[in-house]
C-alpha positions as a printed NumPy array, in Angstrom:
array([[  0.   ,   0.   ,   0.   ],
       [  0.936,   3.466,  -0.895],
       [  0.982,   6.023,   1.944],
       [  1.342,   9.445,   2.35 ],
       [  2.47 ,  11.169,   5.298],
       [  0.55 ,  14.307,   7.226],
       [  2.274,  16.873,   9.373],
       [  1.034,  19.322,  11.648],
       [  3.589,  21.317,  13.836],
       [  3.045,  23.737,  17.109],
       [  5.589,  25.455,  17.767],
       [  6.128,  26.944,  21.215],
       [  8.34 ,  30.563,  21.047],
       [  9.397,  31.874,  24.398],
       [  9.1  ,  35.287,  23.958],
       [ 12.412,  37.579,  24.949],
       [ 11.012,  39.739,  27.365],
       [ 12.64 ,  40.505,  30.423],
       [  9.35 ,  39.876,  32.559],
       [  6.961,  36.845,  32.596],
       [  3.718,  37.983,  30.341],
       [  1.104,  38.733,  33.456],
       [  3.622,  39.262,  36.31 ],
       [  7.015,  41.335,  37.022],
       [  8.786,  38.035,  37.571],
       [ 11.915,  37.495,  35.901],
       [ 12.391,  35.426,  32.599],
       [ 16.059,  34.623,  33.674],
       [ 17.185,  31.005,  32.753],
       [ 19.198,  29.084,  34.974],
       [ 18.273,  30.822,  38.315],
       [ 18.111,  28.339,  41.442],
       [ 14.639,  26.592,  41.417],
       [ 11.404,  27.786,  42.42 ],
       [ 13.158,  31.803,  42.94 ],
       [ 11.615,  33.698,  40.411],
       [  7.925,  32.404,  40.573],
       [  5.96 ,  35.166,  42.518],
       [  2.467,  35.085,  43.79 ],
       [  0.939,  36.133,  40.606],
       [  2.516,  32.911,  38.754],
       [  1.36 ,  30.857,  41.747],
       [ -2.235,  31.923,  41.17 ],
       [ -2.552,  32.781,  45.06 ],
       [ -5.439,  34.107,  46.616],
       [ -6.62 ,  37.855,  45.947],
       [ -3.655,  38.682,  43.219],
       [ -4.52 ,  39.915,  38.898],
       [ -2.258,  39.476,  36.209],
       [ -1.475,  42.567,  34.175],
       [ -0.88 ,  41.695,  30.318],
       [  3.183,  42.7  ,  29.536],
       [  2.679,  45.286,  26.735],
       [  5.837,  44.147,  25.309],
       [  4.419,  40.433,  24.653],
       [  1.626,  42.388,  22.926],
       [  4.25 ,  43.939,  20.486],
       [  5.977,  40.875,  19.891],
       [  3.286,  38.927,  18.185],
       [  2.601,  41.931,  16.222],
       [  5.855,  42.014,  14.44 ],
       [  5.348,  37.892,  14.083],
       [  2.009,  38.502,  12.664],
       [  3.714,  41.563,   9.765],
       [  6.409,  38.868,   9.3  ],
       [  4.394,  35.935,   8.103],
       [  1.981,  38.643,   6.41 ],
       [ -0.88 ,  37.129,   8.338],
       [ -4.119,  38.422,   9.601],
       [ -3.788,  40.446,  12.944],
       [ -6.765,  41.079,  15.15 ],
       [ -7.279,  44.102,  17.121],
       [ -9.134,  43.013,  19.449],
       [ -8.516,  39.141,  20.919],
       [ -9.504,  37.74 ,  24.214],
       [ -7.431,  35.494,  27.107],
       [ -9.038,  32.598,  28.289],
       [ -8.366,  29.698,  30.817],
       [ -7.219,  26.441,  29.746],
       [ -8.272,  24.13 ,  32.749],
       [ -6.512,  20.737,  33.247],
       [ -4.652,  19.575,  36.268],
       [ -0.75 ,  18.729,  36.335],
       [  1.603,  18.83 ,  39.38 ],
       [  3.331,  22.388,  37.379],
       [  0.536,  23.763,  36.846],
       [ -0.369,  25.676,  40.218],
       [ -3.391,  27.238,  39.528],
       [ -5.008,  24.514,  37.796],
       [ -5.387,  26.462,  34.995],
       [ -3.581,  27.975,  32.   ],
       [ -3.948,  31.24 ,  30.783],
       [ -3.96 ,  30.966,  27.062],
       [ -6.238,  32.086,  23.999],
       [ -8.594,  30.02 ,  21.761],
       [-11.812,  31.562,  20.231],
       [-10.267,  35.094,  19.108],
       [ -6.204,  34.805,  18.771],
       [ -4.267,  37.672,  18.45 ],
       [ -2.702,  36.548,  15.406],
       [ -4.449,  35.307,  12.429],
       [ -3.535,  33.241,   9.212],
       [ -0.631,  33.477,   8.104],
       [  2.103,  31.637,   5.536],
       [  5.572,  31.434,   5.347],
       [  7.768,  29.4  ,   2.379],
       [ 10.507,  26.704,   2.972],
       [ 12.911,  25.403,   0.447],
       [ 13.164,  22.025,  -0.241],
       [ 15.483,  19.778,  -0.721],
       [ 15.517,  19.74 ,  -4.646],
       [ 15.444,  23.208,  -4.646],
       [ 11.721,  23.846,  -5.131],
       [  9.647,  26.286,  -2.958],
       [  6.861,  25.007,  -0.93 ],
       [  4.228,  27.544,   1.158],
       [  3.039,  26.378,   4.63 ],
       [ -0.138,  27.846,   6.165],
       [ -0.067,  29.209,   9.364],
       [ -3.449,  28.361,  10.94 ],
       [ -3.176,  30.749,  13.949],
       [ -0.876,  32.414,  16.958],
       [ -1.978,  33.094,  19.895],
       [ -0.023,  34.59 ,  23.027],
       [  0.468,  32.142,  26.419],
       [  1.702,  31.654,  29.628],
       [  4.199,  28.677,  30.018],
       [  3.896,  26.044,  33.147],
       [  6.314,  24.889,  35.702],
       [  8.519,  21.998,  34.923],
       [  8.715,  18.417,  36.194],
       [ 12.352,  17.436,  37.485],
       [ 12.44 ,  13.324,  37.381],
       [ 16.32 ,  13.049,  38.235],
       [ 17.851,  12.978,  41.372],
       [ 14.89 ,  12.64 ,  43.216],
       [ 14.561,   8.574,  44.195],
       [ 11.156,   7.999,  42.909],
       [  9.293,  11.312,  43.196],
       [  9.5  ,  14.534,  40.953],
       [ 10.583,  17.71 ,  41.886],
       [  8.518,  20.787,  40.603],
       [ 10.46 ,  24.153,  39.303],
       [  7.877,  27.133,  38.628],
       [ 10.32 ,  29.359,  37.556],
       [  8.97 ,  29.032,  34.24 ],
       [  5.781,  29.428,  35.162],
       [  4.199,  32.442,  33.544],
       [  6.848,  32.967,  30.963],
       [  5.469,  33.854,  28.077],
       [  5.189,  32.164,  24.566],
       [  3.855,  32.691,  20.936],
       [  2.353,  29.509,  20.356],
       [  2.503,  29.272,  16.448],
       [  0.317,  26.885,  14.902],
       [  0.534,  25.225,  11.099],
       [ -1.791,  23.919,   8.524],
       [ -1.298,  20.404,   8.064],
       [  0.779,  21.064,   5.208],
       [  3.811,  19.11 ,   5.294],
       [  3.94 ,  15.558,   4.051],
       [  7.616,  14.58 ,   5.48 ],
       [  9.698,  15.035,   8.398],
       [ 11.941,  17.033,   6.091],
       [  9.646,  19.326,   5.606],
       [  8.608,  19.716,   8.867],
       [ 12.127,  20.117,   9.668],
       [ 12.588,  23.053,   6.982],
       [  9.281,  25.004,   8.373],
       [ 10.755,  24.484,  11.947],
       [ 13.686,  26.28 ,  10.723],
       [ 11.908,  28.892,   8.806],
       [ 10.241,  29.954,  11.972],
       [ 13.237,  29.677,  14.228],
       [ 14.907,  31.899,  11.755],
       [ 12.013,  34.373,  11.428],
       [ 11.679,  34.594,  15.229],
       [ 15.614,  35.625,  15.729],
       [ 15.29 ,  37.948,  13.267],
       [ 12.737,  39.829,  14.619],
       [ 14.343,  39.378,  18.055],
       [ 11.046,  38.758,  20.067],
       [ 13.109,  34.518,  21.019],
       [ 16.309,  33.502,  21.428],
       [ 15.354,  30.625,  20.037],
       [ 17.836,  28.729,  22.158],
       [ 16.297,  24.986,  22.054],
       [ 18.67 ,  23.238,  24.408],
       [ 17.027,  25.909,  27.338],
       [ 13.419,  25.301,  25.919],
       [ 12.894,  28.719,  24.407],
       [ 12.165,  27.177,  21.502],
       [ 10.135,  23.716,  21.045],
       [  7.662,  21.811,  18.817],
       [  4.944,  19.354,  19.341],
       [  4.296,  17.285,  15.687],
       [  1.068,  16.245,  14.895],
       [  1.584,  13.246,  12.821],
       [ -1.404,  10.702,  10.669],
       [ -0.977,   8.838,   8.027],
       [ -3.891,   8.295,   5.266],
       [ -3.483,   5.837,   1.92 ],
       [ -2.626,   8.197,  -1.294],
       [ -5.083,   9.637,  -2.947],
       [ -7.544,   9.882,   0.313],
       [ -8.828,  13.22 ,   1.179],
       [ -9.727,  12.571,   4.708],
       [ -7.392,  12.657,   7.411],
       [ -5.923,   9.317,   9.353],
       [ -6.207,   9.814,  13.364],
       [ -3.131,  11.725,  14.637],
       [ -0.712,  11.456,  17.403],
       [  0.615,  14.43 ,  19.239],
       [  4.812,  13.947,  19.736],
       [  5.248,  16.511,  22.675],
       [  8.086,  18.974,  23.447],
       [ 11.05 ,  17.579,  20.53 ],
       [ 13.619,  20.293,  21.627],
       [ 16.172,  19.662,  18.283],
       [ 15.733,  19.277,  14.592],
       [ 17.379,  16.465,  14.592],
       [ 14.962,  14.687,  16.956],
       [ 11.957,  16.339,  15.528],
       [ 12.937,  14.234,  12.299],
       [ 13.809,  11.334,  13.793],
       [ 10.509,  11.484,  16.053],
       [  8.128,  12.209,  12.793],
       [ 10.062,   8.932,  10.893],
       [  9.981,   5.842,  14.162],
       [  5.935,   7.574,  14.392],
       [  4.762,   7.441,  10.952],
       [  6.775,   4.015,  10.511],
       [  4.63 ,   2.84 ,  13.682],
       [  1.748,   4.258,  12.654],
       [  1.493,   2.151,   9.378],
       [  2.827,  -0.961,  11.365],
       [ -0.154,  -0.613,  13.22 ],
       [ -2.721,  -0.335,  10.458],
       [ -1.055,  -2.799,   8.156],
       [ -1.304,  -5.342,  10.733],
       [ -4.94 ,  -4.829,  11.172],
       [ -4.963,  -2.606,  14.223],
       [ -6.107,   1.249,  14.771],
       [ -3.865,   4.738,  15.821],
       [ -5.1  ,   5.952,  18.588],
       [ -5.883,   9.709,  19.436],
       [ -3.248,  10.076,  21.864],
       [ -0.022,  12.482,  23.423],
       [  3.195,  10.327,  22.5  ],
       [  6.448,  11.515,  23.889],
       [ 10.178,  10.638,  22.145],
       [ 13.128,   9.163,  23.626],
       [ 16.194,  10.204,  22.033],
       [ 18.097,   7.381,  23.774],
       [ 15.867,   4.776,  22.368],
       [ 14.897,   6.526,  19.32 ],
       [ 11.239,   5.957,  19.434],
       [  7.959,   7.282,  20.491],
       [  5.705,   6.067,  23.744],
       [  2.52 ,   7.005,  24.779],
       [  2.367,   9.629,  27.227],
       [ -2.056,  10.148,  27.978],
       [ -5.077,   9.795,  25.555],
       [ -4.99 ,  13.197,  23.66 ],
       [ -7.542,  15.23 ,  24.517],
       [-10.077,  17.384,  22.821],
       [-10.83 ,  21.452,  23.125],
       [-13.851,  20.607,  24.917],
       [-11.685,  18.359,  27.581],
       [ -9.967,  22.057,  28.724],
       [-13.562,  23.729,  29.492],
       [-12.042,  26.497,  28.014],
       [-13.75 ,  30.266,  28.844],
       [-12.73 ,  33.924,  29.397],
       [-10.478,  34.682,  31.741],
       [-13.169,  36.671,  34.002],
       [ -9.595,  38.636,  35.193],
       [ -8.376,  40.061,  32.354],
       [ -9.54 ,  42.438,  29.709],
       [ -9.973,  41.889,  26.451],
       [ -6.7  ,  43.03 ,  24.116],
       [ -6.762,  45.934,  21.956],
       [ -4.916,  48.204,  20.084],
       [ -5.572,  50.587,  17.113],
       [ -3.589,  51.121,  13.741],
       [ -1.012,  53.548,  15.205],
       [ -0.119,  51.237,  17.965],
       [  0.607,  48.738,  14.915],
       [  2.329,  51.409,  12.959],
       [  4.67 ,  51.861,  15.595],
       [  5.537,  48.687,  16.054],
       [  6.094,  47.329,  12.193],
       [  8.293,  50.691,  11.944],
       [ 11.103,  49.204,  14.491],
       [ 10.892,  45.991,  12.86 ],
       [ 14.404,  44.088,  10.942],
       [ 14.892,  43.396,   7.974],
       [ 13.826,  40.309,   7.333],
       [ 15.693,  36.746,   6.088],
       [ 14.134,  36.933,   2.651],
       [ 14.325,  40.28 ,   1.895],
       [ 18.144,  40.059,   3.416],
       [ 19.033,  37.244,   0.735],
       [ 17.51 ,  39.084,  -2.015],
       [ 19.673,  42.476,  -1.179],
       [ 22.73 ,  39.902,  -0.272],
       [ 22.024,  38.191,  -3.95 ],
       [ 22.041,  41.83 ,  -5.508],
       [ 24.34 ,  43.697,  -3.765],
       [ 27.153,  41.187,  -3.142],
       [ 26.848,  38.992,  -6.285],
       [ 25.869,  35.616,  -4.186],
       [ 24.384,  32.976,  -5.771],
       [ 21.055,  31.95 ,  -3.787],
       [ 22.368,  29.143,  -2.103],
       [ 25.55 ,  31.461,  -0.966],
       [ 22.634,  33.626,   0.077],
       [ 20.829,  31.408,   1.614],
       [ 23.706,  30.001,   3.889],
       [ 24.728,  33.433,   5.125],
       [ 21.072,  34.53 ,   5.974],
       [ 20.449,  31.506,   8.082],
       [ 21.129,  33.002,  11.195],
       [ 20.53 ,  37.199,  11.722],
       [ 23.944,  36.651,  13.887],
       [ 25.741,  35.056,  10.887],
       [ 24.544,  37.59 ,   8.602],
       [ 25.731,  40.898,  10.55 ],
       [ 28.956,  38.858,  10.299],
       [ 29.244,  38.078,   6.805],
       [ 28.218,  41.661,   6.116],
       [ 30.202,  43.625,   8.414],
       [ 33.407,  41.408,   7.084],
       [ 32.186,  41.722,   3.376],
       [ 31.959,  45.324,   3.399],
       [ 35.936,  45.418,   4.88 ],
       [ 36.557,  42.714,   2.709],
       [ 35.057,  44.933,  -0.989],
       [ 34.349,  40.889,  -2.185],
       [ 31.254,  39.652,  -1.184],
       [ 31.457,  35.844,  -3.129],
       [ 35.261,  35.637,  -1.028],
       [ 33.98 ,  36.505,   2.162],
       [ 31.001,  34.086,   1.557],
       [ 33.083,  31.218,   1.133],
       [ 34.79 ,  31.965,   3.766],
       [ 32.449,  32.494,   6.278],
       [ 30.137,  29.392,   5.457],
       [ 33.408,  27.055,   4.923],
       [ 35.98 ,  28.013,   7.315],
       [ 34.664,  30.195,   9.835],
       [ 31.498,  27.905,  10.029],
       [ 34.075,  24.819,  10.24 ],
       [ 36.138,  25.968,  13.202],
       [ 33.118,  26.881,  15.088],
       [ 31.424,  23.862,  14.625],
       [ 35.042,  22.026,  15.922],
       [ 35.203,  23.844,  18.576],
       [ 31.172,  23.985,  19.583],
       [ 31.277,  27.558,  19.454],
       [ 28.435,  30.108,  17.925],
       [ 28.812,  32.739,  15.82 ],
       [ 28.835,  35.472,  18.245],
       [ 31.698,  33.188,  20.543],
       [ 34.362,  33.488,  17.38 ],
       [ 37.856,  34.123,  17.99 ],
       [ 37.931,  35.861,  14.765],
       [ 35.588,  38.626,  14.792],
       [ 34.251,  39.682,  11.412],
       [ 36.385,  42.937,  11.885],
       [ 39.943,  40.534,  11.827],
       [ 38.18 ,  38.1  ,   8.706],
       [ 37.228,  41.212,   6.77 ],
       [ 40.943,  42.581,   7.359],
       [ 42.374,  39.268,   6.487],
       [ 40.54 ,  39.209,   2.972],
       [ 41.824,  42.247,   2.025],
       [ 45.219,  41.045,   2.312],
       [ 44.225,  38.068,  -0.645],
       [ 42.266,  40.449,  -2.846],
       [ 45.153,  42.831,  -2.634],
       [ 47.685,  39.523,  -3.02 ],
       [ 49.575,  40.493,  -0.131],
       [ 48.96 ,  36.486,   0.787],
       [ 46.948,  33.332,  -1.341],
       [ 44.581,  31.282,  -0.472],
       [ 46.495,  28.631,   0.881],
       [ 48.381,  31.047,   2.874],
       [ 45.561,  32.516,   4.488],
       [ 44.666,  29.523,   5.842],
       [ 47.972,  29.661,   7.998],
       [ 46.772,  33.055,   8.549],
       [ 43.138,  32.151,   9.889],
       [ 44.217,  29.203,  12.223],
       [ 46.679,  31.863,  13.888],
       [ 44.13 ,  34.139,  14.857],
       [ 42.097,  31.592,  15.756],
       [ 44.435,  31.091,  18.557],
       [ 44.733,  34.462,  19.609],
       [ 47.972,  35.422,  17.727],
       [ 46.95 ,  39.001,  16.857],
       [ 45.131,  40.465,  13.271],
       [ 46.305,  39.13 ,  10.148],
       [ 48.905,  41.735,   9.18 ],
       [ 50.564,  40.994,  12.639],
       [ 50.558,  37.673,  11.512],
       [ 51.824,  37.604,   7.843],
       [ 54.784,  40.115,   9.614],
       [ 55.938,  38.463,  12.315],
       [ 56.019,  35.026,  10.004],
       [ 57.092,  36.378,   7.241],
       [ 53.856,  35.059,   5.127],
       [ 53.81 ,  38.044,   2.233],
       [ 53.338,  36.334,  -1.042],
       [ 55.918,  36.998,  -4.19 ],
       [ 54.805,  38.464,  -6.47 ],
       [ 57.917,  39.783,  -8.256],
       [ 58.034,  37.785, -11.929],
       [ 61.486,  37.62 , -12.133],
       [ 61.652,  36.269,  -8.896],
       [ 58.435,  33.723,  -9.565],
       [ 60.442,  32.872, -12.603],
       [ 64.063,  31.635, -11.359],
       [ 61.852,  29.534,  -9.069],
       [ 59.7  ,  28.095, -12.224],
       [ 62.802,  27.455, -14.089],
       [ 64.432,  25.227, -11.733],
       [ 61.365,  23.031, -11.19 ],
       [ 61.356,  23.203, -14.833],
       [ 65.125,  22.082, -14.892],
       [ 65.231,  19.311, -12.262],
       [ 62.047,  17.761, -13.94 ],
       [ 62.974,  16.629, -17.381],
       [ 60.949,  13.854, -18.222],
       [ 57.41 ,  15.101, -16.668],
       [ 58.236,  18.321, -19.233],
       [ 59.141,  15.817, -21.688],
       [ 55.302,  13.949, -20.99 ],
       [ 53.318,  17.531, -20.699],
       [ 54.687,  18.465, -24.294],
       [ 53.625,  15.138, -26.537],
       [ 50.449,  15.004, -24.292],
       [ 47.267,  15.762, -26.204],
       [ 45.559,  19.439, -25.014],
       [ 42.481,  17.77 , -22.872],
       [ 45.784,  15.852, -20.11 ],
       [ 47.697,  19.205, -20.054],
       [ 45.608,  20.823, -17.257],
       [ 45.934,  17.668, -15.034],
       [ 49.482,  17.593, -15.242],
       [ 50.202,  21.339, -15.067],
       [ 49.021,  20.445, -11.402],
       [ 52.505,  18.779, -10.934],
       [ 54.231,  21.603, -11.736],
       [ 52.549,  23.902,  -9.716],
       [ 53.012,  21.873,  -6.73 ],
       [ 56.412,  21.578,  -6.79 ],
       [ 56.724,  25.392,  -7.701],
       [ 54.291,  26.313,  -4.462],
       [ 56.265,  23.803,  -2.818],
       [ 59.976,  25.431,  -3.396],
       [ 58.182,  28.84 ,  -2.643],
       [ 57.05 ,  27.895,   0.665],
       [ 53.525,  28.258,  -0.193],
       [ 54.367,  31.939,  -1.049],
       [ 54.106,  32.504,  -4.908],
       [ 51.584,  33.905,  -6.968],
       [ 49.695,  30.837,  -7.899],
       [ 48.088,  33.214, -10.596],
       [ 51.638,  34.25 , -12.144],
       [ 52.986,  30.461, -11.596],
       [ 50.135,  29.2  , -13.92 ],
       [ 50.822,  31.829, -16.25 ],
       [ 54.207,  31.095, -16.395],
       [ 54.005,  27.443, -16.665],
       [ 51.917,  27.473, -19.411],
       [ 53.905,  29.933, -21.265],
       [ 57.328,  28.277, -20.682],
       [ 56.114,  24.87 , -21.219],
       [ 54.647,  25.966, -24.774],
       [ 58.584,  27.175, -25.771]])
């Protein structure tokens, strides 16, 4: 049987405000547990939460980046279930009127095609406690100091038909969320996280299979890994004559598979209704206006001007727009640099290579786009090559000063007198006889293999320091006589 694959996500932002969204708590990760949850997060007796305005402005800009529908006026209601982190036995969340309307945004794909997901809604949150299961001999601990926190909870369309895909909209709206700056998007401290809703129906089938809910997948690598063991279960189960059930399924990276967690439930499960302590949200156009007018540039309008400006190709483009970090980089080096394609390849090969060695980010580098930019003029100019550079790079790297410090103090500056180029090609010319010999009674389309030789060795007598754009001239010229 032939089946196709249905994909849902939720994605849960935390929003990068410095106080929780109905209390002046602090949003501060990593602060001792249960210290920043005050008596508004605890729901005690006799306190009101007071919307943070800055929440409010935050979904906005989401809303004008996604070019989706944006309501004026939306409503806060209680989500009631009961969980051991959720103290007030209630969460304060929105359903009938959302703040943030449809919406799309557009992934690549792998074969280089386009492909637009819906945005169904986005509505603004509070987040609960969490459940601590370690070091506790049987019982769980409860931290609330993520209680109240708020979050953008963006939900799709069921629009995506593989975990790829899913995977490339995740990253869409992880990069569109940086961007604007309203999450840090930092997945490993649940700022960022995604709940899948997975089915799977027989091609051709309009209606939808039953779905299962994978819960809190904190990495894109697990999110695909999750969405493959579930829809590989999934048909396992139906092939062998059983039924998916409706239910909440959690992933366990260790074992890399899904488990059931509870029986999902429905809307009507939450007895969702107004929250009978807070007002209703609105705003008017010039609130709006203000807002959209301190907004970013965007990723896609950045890899257009990067395409234009800097002669990228789109995937060049692409690469140094993933991150809003990576792209002041590239930029701020590029314009030092005056060669956009150079600094490019340098930024999304080698800079992006030692970083990733070294588990560093962008904004951790050794090399600060300043030192890279500085270090690029010095090949466009031909003070050093390529190859040379690479000496250069790995010095800084290790703290060894800026790159003209460097190619000084080593003596790195690459020859570019001719004459000088030229006693060095004639020797390797001289001490190789029978590989000039071969070259010259070789047919035209082996030449450019075998010039390779010769350039070697001459690089190779040079220390690394010639012209490799004068040696292949020469070469060619001199082995032609």
């Amino acid at each position: 049987m032939q089946w196709e694959t249905v994909i849902g996500l939720e994605i849960h932002a935390q929003l990068a405000t410095q106080s929780k969204i109905f209390s002046g708590a602090s949003t501060a990760f990593g602060a001792e547990p249960n210290t920043q949850a005050c008596s508004v997060d605890l729901g005690l007796p006799g306190v009101l939460p007071v919307l943070n305005k800055g929440a409010v402005k935050m979904a906005v800009k989401f809303a004008h980046a996604i070019g989706a529908e944006l309501s004026q006026r939306s409503i806060f209601a209680r989500k009631n279930y009961f969980y051991p982190d959720l103290p007030k036995g209630y969460q304060i969340s929105q359903y009938e009127l959302p703040i943030v309307g449809e919406g799309q945004v557009d992934i690549s794909l792998e074969n280089g095609d386009s492909k637009t997901i819906g945005v169904t809604r986005a509505h603004l949150e509070e987040d609960a406690g969490k459940s601590l299961h370690e070091d506790f001999h049987g019982m769980t601990g409860i931290d609330l100091n993520r209680a109240g926190t708020p979050l953008l909870e963006i939900v799709s369309e069921p629009d995506m038909r593989s975990a790829k895909e899913a995977v490339a909209y995740a990253r869409k709206i992880h990069q569109i969320v940086q961007y604007l700056g309203i999450c840090d998007g930092n997945m490993q401290e649940g700022s960022f996280r995604c709940d899948a809703n997975v089915s799977v129906r027989l091609k051709g089938e309009e209606k939808f299979g039953t779905r299962a809910e994978l819960k809190n997948i904190n990495s894109f690598r697990f999110l695909e890994r999750a969405i493959n063991f579930e829809v590989e279960r999934q048909i396992d189960v139906i092939e062998s004559g059983g039924e998916v059930v409706q239910e909440t399924r959690l992933y366990d990276a260790d074992k890399d598979e899904t488990r059931s967690m509870r029986t999902k439930e429905e809307a009507n499960d939450y007895r969702y209704f107004p929250d009978p302590d807070l007002l209703p949200v609105e705003f008017d156009q010039p609130f709006i206006d203000a807002v959209i007018a301190d907004m970013p540039e965007l990723p896609g309008d950045r890899c257009d001007r990067f395409e234009q400006e800097y002669g990228l190709k789109r995937a060049d483009a692409e690469a140094v727009t993933a991150s809003r970090a990576v792209a002041d980089y590239f930029e701020e080096a590029a314009k030092i640099a005056g060669d956009g394609k150079l600094t490019a390849n340098w930024v999304t090969v080698e800079v992006a290579g030692a970083l990733n060695k070294d588990g560093l980010d962008i904004a951790e580098s050794p090399v600060n786009a300043e030192m890279l930019g500085g270090m690029l003029v010095r090949i466009v100019d031909n003070t050093i090559s390529g190859k040379i550079a690479k000496q250069v790079f790995e010095a800084m790297w290790q703290g060894e000063g800026d790159a003209d410090a460097i190619i000084e103090k080593r003596g790195l500056k690459q020859i570019t007198d001719t004459g000088a180029i030229e006693k060095v090609v004639d020797e390797v010319l001289a001490a190789n006889p029978d590989q000039v010999a071969n070259y010259r009674s070789a047919e035209e389309k082996k030449r450019g293999k075998m010039l390779g030789f010769f350039v070697g060795q001459v690089m190779k007598a040079s220390q690394g320091k010639a012209n490799p754009k004068q040696v292949n001239e020469l070469l060619v010229k001199k082995l032609a006589e």
